[in-house]
C-alpha positions in Angstrom: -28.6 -44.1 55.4 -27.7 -43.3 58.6 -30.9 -43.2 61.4 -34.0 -44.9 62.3 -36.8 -46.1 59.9 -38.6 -43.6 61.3 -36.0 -40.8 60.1 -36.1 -42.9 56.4 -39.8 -42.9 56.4 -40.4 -39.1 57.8 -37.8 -38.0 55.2 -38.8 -39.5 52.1 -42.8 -38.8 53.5 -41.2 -34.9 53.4 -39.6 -35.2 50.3 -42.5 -36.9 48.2 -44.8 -33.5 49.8 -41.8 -30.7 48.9 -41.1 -32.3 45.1 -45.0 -32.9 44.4 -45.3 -28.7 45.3 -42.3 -27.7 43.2 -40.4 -26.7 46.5 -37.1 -26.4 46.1 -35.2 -27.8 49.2 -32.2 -29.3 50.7 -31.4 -31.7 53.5 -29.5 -30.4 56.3 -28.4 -31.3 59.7 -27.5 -34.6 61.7 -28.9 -36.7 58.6 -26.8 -35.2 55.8 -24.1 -35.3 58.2 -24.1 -38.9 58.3 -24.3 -39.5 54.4 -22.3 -37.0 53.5 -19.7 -38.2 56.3 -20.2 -42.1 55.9 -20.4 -42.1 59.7 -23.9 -42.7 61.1 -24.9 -39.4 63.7 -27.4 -39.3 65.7 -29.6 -36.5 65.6 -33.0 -35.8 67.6 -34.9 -34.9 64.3 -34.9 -34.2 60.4 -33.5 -31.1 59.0 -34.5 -29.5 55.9 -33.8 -26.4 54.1 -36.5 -25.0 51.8 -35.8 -21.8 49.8 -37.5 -18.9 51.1 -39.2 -17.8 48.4 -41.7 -20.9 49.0 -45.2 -19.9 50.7 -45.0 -21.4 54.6 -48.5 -21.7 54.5 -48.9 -24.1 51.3 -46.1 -26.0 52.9 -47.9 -26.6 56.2 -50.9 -27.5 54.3 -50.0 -30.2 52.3 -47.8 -31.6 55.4 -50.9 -31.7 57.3 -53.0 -33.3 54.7 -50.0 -35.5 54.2 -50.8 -36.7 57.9 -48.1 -34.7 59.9 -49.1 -32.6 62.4 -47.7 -29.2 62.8 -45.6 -28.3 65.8 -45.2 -25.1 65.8 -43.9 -21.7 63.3 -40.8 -19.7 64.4 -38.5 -17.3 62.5 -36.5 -19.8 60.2 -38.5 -22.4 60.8 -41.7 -24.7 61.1 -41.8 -27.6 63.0 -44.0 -31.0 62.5 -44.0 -34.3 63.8 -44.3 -37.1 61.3 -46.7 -40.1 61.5 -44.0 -41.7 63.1 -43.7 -39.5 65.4 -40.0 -38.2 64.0 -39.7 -34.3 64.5 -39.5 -32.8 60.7 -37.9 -29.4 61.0 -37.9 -27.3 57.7 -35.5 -23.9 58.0 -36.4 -21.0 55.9 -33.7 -18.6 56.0 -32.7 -17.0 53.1 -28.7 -17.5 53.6 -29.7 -20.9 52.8 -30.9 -20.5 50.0 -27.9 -20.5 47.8 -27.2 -24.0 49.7 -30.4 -25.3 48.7 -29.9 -24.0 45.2 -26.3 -26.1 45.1 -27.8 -29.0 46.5 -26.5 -32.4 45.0 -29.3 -35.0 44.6 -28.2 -38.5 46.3 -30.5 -41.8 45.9 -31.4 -42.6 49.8 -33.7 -46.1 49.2 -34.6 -45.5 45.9 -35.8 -41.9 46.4 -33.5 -39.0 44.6 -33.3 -36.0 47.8 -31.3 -32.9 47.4 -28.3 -32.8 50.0 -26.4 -29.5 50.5 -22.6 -30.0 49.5 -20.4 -31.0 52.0 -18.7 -27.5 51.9 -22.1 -26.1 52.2 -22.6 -28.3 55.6 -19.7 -27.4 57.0 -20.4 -23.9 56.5 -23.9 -23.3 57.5 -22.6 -25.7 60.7 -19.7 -23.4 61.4 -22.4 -20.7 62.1 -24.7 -22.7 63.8 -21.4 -23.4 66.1 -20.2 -19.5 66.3 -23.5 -18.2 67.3 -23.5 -16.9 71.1 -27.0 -18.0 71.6 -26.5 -21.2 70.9 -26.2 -23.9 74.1 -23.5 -24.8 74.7 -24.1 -28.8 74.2 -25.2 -27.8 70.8 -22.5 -25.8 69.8 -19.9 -28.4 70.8 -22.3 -31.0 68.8 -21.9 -28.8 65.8 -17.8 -28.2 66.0 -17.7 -32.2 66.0 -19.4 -32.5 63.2 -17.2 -29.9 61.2 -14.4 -32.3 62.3 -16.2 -35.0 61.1 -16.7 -33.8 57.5 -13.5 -32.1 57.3 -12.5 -35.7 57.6 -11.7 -37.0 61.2 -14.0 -39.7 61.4 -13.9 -41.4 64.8 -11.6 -44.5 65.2 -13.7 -47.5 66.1 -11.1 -49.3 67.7 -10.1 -46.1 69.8 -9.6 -45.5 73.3 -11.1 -48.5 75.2 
């Protein structure tokens, strides 16, 4: 898997709390990229979709009593921070949820997680790229990884 033991640990911490609540959910962002791509990205934090019909507030409390610590609640989102101090981000935005429902279950260390298709990546990616608000850095971020899993992995032995 690509990322940092603490990325392993803070997803499969997330993942144990979302199946034992019956949430369904999907991984998303830098993470899946990386699996689904074969080409380890680096990403700040872990990205999860859960479908929207799930209550926030159970989420946040068995997170908490899991021993994360909640960052803060936006829009589409709630943020936490992991033991390990890893940033957990878990979108709630119903155009997702059709991704999530789609999801394809992968074994990362032993542990079955739902990963959105590769189609679906590149998709909800696209419009994370498109949108106006978006800064620049991460836009740009985004449009390489829609390269990426359209299948223009990097060359190692490129341009040195």
């Amino acid at each position: 898997m690509a990322g940092t033991p603490d990325k392993l640990g803070a997803l499969l911490d997330t993942a144990r709390v979302l199946d034992a609540l019956h949430a369904p959910y999907a991984l998303i962002g830098g993470v899946a990229v990386g699996i689904h791509s074969g080409v380890p990205r680096a990403t700040v934090d872990t990205d999860l979709a859960v479908h929207s019909a799930v209550d926030r507030a159970r989420i946040r409390r068995a997170l908490t009593e899991a021993g994360f610590t909640f960052r803060g609640e936006f829009r589409h989102s709630d943020n936490f921070r992991h033991a390990s101090g890893e940033p957990v981000q878990l979108v709630v935005d119903p155009a997702f949820d059709p991704m999530v429902e789609r999801a394809a279950r992968f074994q990362v260390a032993g542990v079955s997680i739902p990963i959105v298709t590769k189609d679906d990546l590149i998709a909800m990616t696209q419009r994370a790229a498109n949108d106006p608000t978006r800064r620049r850095s991460k836009a740009l971020r985004d449009q390489a990884d829609v390269e990426l899993l359209r299948g223009e992995p990097p060359d190692p032995d490129e341009g040195w």
